[in-house]
matplotlib code that plots the C-alpha trace (Angstrom):
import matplotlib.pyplot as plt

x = [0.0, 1.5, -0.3, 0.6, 3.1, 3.4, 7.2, 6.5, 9.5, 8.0, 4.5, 3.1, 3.2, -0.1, 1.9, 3.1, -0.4, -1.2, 1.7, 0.9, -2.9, -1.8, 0.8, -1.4, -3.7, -1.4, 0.1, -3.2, -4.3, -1.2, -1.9, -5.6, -4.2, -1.6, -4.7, -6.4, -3.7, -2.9, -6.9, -6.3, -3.3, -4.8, -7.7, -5.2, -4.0, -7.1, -9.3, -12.9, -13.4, -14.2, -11.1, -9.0, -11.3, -11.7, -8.0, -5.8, -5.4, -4.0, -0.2, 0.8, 4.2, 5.1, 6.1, 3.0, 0.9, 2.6, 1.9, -1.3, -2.2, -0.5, -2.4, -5.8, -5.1, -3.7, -6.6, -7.7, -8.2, -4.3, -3.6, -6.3, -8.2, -5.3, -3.2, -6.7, -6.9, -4.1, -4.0, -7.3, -6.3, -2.5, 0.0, -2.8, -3.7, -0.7, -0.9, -3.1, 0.7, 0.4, -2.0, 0.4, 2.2, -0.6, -2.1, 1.2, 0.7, -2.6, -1.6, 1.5, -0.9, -4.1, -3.7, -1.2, -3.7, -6.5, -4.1, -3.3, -6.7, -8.2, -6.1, -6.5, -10.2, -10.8, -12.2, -13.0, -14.9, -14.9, -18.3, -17.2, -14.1, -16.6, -19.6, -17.1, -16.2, -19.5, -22.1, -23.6, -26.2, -28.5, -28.5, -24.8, -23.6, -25.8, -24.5, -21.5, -21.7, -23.5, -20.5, -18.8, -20.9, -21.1, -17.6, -17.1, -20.0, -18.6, -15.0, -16.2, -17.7, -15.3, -12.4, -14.0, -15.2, -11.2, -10.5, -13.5, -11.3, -8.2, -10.1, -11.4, -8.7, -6.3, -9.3, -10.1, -11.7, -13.8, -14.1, -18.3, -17.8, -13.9, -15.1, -18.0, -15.5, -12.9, -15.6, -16.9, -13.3, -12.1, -15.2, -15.6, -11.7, -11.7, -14.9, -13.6, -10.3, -11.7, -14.2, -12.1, -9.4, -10.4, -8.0, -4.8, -5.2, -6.5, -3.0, -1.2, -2.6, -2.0, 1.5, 1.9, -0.1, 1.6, 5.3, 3.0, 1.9, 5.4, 6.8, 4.2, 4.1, 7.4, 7.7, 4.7, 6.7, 9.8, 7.4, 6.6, 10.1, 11.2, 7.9, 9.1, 13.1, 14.4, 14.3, 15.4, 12.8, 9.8, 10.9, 11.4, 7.4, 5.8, 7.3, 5.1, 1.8, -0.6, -0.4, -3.6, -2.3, 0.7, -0.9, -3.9, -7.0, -5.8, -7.8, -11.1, -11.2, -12.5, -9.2, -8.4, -6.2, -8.5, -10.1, -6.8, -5.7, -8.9, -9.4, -5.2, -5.6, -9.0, -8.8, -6.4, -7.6, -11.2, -9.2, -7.3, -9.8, -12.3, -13.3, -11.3, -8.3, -9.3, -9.1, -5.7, -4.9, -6.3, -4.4, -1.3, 1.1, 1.9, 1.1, 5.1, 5.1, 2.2, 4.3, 7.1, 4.6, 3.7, 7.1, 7.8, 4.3, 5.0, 8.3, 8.0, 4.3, 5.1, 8.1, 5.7, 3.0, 5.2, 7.2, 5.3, 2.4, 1.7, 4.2, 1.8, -0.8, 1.5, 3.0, 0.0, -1.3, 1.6, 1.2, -2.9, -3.7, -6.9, -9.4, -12.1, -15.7, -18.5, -16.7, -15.9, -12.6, -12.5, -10.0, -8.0, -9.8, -6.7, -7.8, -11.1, -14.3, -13.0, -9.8, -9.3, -8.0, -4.5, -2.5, -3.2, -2.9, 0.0, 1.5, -0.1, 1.3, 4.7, 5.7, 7.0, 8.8, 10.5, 12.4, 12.3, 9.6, 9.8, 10.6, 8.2, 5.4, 6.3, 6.3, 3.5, 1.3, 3.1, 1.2, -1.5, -1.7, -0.5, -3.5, -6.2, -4.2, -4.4, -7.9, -8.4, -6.4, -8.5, -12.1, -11.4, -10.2, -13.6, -15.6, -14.0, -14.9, -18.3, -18.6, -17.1, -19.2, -22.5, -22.0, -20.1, -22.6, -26.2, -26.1, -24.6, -25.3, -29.4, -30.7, -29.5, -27.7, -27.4, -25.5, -22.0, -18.8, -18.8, -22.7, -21.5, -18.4, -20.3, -23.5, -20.0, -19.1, -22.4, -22.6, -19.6, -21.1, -24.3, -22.2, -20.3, -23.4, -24.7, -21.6, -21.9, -25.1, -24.7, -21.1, -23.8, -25.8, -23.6, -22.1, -25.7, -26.3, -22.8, -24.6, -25.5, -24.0, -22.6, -20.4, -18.5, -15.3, -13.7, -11.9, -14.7, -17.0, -13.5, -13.6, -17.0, -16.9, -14.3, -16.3, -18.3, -15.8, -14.2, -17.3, -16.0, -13.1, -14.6, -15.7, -12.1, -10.1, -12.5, -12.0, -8.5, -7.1, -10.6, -12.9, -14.9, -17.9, -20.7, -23.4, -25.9, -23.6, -21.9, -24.8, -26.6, -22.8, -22.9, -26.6, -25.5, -22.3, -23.9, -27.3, -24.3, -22.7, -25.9, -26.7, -23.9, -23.8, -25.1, -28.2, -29.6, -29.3, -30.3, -33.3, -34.3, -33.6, -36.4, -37.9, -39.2, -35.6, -33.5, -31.2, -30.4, -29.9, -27.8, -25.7, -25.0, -24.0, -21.5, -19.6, -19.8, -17.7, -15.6, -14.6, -13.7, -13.6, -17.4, -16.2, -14.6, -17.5, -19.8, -17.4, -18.1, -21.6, -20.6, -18.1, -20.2, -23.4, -21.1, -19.7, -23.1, -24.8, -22.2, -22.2, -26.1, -26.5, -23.0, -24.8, -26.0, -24.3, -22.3, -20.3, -16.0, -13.3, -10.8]
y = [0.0, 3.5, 6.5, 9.5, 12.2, 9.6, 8.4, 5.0, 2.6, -0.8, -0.7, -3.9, -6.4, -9.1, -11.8, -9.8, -8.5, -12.3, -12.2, -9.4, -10.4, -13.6, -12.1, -9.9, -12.6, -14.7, -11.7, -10.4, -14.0, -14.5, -10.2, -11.2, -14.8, -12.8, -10.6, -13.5, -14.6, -10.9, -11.1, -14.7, -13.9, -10.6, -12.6, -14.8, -11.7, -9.9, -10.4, -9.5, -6.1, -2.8, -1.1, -3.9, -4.4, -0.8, 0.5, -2.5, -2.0, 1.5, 0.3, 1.3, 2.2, 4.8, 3.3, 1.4, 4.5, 6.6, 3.5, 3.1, 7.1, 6.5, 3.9, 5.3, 8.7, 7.7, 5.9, 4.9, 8.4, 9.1, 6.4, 6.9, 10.3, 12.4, 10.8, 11.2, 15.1, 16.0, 13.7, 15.7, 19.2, 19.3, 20.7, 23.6, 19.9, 18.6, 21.5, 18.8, 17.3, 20.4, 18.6, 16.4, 18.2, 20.3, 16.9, 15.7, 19.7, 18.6, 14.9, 16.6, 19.8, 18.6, 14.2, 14.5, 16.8, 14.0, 11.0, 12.5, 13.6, 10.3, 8.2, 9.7, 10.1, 6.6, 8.0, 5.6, 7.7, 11.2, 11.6, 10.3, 13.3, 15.9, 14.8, 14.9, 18.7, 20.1, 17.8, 14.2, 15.2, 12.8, 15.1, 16.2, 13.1, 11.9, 14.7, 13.7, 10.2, 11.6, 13.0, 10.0, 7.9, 11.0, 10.7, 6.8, 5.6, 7.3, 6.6, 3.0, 3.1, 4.8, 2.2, -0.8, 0.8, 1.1, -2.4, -3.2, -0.2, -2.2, -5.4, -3.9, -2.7, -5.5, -7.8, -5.9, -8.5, -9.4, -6.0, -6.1, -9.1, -8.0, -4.8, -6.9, -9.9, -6.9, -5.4, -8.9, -9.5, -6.4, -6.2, -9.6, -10.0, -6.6, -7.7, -10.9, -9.8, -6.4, -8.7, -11.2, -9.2, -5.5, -2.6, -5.3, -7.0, -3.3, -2.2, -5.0, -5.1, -1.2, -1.7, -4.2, -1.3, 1.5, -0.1, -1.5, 2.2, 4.0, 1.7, 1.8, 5.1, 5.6, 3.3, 4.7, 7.9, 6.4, 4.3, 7.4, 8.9, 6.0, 5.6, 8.8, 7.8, 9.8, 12.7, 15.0, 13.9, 13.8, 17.6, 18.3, 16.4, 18.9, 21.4, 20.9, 20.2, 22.9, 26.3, 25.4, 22.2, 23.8, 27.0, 27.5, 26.8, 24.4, 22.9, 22.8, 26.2, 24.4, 24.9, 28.9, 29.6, 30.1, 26.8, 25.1, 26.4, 25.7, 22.2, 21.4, 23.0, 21.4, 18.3, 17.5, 19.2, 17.0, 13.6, 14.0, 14.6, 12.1, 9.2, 6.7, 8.5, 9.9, 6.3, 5.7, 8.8, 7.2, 3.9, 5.6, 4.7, 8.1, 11.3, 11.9, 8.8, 10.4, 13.2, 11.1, 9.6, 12.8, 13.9, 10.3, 10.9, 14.7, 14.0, 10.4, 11.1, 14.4, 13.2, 10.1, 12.5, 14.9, 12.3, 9.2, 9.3, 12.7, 12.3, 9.8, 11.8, 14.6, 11.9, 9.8, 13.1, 12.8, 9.5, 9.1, 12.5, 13.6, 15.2, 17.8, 17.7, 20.1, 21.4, 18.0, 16.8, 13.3, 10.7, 9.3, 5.8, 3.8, 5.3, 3.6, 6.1, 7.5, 9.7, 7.7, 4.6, 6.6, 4.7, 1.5, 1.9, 3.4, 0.5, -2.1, -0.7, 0.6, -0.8, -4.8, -2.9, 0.0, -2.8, -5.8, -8.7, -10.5, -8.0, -5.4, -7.9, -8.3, -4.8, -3.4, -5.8, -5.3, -1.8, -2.7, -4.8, -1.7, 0.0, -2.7, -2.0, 1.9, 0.8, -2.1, 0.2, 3.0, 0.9, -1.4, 2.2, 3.3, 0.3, -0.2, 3.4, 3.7, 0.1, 1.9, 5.2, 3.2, 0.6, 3.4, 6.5, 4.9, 1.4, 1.8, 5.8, 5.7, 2.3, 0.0, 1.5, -1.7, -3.8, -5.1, -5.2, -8.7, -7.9, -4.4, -5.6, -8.3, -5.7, -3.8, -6.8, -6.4, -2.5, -3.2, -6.6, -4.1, -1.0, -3.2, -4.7, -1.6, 0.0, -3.2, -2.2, 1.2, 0.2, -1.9, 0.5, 2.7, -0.4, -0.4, 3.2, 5.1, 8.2, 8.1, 11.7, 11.1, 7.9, 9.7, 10.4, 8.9, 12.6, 14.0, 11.7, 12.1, 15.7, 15.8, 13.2, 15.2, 18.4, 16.5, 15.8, 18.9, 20.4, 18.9, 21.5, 24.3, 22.3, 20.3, 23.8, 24.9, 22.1, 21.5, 25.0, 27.8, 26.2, 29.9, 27.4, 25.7, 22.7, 25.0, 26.7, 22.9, 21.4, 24.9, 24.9, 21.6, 21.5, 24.6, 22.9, 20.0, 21.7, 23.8, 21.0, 18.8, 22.1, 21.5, 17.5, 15.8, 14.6, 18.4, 19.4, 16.2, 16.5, 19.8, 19.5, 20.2, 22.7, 26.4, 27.8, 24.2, 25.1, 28.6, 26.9, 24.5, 27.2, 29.0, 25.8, 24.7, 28.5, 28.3, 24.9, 26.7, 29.1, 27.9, 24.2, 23.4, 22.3, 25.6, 27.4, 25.5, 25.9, 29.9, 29.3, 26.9, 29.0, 32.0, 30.1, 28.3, 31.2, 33.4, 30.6, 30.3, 33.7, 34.4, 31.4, 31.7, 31.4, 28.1, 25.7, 23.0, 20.7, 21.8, 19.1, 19.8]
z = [0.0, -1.0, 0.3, -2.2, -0.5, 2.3, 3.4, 4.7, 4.6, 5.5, 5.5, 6.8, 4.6, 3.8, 5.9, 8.9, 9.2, 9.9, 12.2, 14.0, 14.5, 15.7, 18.2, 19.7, 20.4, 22.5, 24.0, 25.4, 26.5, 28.4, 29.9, 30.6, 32.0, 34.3, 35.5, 36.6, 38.4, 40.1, 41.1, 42.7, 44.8, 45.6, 47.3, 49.1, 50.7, 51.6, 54.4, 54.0, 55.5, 53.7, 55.2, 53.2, 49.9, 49.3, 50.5, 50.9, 54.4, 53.8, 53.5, 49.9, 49.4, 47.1, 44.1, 44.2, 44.5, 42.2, 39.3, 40.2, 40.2, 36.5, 35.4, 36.3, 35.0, 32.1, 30.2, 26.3, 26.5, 26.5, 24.0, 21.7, 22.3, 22.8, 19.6, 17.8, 18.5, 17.7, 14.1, 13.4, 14.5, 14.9, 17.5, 19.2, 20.9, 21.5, 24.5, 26.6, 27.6, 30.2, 31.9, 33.8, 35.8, 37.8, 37.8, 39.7, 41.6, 42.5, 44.2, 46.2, 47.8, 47.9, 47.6, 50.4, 52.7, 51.6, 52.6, 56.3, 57.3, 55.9, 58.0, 60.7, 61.2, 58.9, 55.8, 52.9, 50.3, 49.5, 51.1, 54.1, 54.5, 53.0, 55.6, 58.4, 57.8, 56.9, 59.1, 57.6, 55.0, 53.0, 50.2, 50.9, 50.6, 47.7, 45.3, 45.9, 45.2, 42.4, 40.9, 40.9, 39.6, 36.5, 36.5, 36.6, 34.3, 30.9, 32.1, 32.3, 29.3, 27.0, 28.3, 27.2, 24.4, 23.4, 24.1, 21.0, 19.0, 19.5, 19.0, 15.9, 14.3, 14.8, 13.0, 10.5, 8.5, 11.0, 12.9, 14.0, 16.1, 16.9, 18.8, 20.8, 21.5, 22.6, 24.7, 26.5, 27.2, 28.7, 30.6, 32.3, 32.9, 34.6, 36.9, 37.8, 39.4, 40.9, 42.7, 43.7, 45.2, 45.6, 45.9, 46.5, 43.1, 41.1, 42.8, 41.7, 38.1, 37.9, 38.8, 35.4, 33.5, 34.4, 33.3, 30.0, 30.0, 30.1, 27.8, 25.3, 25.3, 24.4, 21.5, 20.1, 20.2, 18.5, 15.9, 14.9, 14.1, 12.5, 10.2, 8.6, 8.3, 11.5, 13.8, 10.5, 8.0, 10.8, 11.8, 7.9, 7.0, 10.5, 8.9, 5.8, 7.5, 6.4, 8.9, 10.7, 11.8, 13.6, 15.0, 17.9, 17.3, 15.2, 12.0, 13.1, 14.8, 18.4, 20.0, 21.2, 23.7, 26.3, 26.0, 25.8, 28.7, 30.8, 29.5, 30.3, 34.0, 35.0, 33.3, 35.1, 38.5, 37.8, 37.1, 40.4, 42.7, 41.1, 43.4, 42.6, 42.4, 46.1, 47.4, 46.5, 48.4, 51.2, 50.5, 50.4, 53.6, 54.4, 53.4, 52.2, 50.3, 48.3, 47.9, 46.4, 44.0, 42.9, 41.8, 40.2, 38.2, 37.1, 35.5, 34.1, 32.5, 31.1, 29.1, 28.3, 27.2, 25.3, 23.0, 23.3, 22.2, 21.3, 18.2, 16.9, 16.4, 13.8, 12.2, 11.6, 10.0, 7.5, 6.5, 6.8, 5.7, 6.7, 4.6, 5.1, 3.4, 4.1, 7.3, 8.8, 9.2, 8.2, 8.7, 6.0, 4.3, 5.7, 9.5, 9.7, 10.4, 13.8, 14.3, 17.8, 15.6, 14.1, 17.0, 16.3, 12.3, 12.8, 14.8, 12.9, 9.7, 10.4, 13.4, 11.4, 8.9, 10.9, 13.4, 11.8, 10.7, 14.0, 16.7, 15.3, 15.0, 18.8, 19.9, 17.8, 19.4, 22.3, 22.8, 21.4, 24.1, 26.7, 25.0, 26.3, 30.0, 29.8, 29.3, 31.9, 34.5, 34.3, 34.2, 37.0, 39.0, 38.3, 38.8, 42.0, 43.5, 42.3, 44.4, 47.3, 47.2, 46.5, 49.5, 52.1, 50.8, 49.8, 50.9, 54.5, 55.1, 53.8, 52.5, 55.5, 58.1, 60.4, 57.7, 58.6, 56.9, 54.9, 53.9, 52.5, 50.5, 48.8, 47.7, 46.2, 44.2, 43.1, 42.1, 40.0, 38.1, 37.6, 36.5, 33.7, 32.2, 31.9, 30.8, 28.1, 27.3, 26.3, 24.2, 22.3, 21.5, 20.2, 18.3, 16.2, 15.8, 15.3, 14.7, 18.7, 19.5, 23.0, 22.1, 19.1, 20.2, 23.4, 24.0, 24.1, 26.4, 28.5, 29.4, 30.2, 32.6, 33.9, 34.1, 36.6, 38.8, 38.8, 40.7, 44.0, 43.7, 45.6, 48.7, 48.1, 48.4, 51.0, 53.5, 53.2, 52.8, 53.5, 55.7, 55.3, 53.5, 54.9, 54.6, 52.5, 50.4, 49.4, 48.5, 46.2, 44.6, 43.7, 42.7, 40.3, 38.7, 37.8, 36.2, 33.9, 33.1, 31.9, 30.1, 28.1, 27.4, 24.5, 26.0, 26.4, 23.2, 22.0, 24.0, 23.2, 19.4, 17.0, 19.4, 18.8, 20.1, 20.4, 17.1, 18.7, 22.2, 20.4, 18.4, 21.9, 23.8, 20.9, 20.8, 24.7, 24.3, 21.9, 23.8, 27.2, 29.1, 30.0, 34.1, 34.3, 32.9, 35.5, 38.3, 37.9, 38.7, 41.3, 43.2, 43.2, 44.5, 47.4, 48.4, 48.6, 50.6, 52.8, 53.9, 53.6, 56.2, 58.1, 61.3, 61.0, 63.1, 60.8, 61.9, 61.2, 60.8, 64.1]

ax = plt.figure().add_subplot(projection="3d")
ax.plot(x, y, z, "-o")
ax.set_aspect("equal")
plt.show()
């Protein structure tokens, strides 16, 4: 295959592409196999109380934490939405790599204040350290198990809807029943070692993601290079991409300054104090071992971010150019019908040729196979917190009060088989209706689960750092951050649509988005109702954390 103005030394040839497809099958049986395994001995280990399924007893060193911060933060969404934004509007996205390093700001000032302050007064969700400071509150601690779940359920969703991508794409011929067969897989491998062995074995299996993670990473960075002949001739083939490819807002338009700013700063502010990365602050052993992960995370991720992966998405633009019709950018034939695939085809295609028949058969399914981990690492993370905040917040806080430790962990083994099939269900039907406008690209389902989780900020700064907020004001700012950030999700506009003013409505959400990150636009209305509250009703009595 020659794609014109393309320099591709080695394209895949017809019988390493039956190579690689059947190299990436073992490899992931024997990954999935080794999962099973991590989930069995994590089992062995545990003992069956919420303290230990939820936290692992709270004894994880910091190399352990650090990998397993990684491994959840860094999702499908770093391997395949990130690499698919910037193939479709060039180096204004490439930006995002900023991200990491306030995420690694926020673990060291505010993870490290959440890991002390949890241990000592036994905290296992974030409702339970929120409740504590401003007074226990049905409805206080419902919204915030609300957000989670609005964080966790499209974060579950859009990882195993990567693991049918990769499936997909490494079976072409076949790729219908590859992306359900990928999907199945992911999903009940990841259920049956998160309910067999809790936080030990999701800590143990991050640990094997996060190295798959760094590593594939990196060689997708360098697959890159080498694709194109070299650090010279990559630089030489940027230099050529069209102007609005290496400029802000890049090629679409959708990417100003302000926006990218906003989306690098509270994406990465939203993913950090999300509930599942919360937990692992509490499962930390100390608070400065926390602060050791942190600096491990900052500097090995951002280096990861900025010339691993990153690369893949200009140079996949070189040799799969993309094409715009009618205003939409699409990608190139070779790509498939979603940008999010330029990864994988470029590791399928390149990878066997650049370093060899054999060893690049290996390594490109290799990461393929890190892919399916960034994914499994960041769903079982999520699966296993919305467990936690549905058995510690609803279950044991509202619904049944008197239930005991054992009885609570097992209803948590069931929240997460519940949350999957429904996670399942929803990946199906975007499988039979690809038109379904909140599945279309797994960046973008990404940052608005994010803008749901970045509404605990302002009771997060206030507690830790303020403590000039109280009980009322939490729960209106809350109420208000989440009503702005519906406002701007598919389902609103898709719901209003065909209505007297719905295509105006529509027009002003979509130059809203344009303009600035939709969580930061909510948190204005969020911040300014918490704060008014709070001091219109400062002489109620709430409850203060000492």
């Amino acid at each position: 295959m020659n794609l014109p103005g393309s320099f591709t030394p080695g394209i895949l040839a017809a019988s390493d592409g039956d190579s690689f497809q059947s190299a990436a099958l073992v490899m992931l049986c024997l990954y999935l196999a080794m999962l099973l395994v991590l989930g069995f001995l994590g089992w062995k280990r545990s003992r069956n109380t919420e303290e230990d399924y939820y936290l692992a007893g709270r004894n994880q060193g910091w190399i352990v934490s650090a990998l397993t911060i990684m491994a959840t933060f860094f999702s499908s969404f770093a391997f395949l939405g990130q690499p698919g934004l910037v193939y479709k509007e060039g180096a204004a996205f490439s930006l995002f790599a900023l991200n990491v390093p306030v995420a690694a700001m926020v673990v060291y000032l505010i993870g490290s204040r959440i890991s002390a302050a949890g241990r000592q007064r036994g905290h296992i969700t974030p409702g339970d350290m929120i409740c504590d400071h401003y007074g226990s509150s049905v409805l206080l601690r419902s919204l915030v198990a609300l957000v989670g779940f609005l964080y966790a359920i499209p974060y579950v969703v859009i990882q195993l809807n990567a693991g049918g991508i990769v499936s997909a794409t490494i079976f072409p011929d076949d790729s219908e029943n590859a992306f359900l067969h990928g999907t199945y897989a992911l999903a009940g491998v990841t259920v049956i070692y998160i309910m067999i062995g809790g936080m030990r074995s999701v800590a143990w299996t991050d640990v094997i993601q996060g190295f798959m993670l760094i590593g594939g990473m990196l060689l997708a960075g360098v697959a890159a290079i080498a694709a194109l002949g070299g650090i010279g001739k990559f630089l030489e083939k940027i230099n050529d991409l069209p102007p609005e490819m290496l400029s802000v807002p890049g090629r679409s338009g959708e990417w100003p300054a302000t926006r990218m700013m906003t989306v690098c700063f509270f994406a990465a502010v939203g993913s950090m104090i999300q509930p599942a990365q919360w937990m692992r602050y509490y499962a930390s052993r100390s608070r400065n071992d926390l602060r050791r992960s942190a600096l491990l995370l900052g500097i090995v991720l951002a280096g990861c971010s900025l010339f691993g992966v990153m690369l893949i998405g200009l140079g996949g633009e070189i040799l799969y150019p993309a094409t715009t019709e009618g205003g939409n950018i699409l990608p190139h034939a070779e790509v498939g019908d979603s940008v999010d695939q330029i990864l994988v085809v470029v590791l399928k295609n390149h990878v066997p040729g650049v370093f060899g028949g054999g060893i690049g058969v290996l390594l490109a399914a290799l990461v393929c196979v890190a892919i399916m981990a960034a994914s499994m690492s960041t769903a079982d993370s999520n699966l296993h917190a919305m467990s936690a905040v549905f058995t510690r917040d609803i279950y044991a806080r509202i619904l049944k009060p008197s239930s005991g430790d054992a009885e609570r962990t097992w209803v948590g083994r069931g929240v997460i088989l519940a949350a999957t099939f429904l996670a399942v269900i929803l990946i199906r039907i975007k499988a039979n209706n690809e038109d379904f406008e909140p599945f279309k690209l797994i960046a973008d389902m990404g940052l608005l689960a994010i803008a749901f989780s970045t509404q605990l900020l302002p009771i997060t700064i206030d507690m830790l750092f303020l403590r000039r907020g109280n009980r009322k004001g939490a729960v209106c700012g809350l109420l208000a951050g989440l009503a702005v950030v519906f406002f701007f999700t598919p389902f609103f506009s898709m719901a209003i649509k065909g209505t007297p003013a719905g295509e105006d409505t529509i027009s002003f959400i979509k130059d809203i988005k344009r303009s600035i990150d939709i969580g930061a636009f909510a948190l204005v209305a969020n911040v300014s109702i918490f704060a008014l509250v709070s001091r219109l009703t400062r002489n109620s009595t709430e409850r203060s954390a000492q």
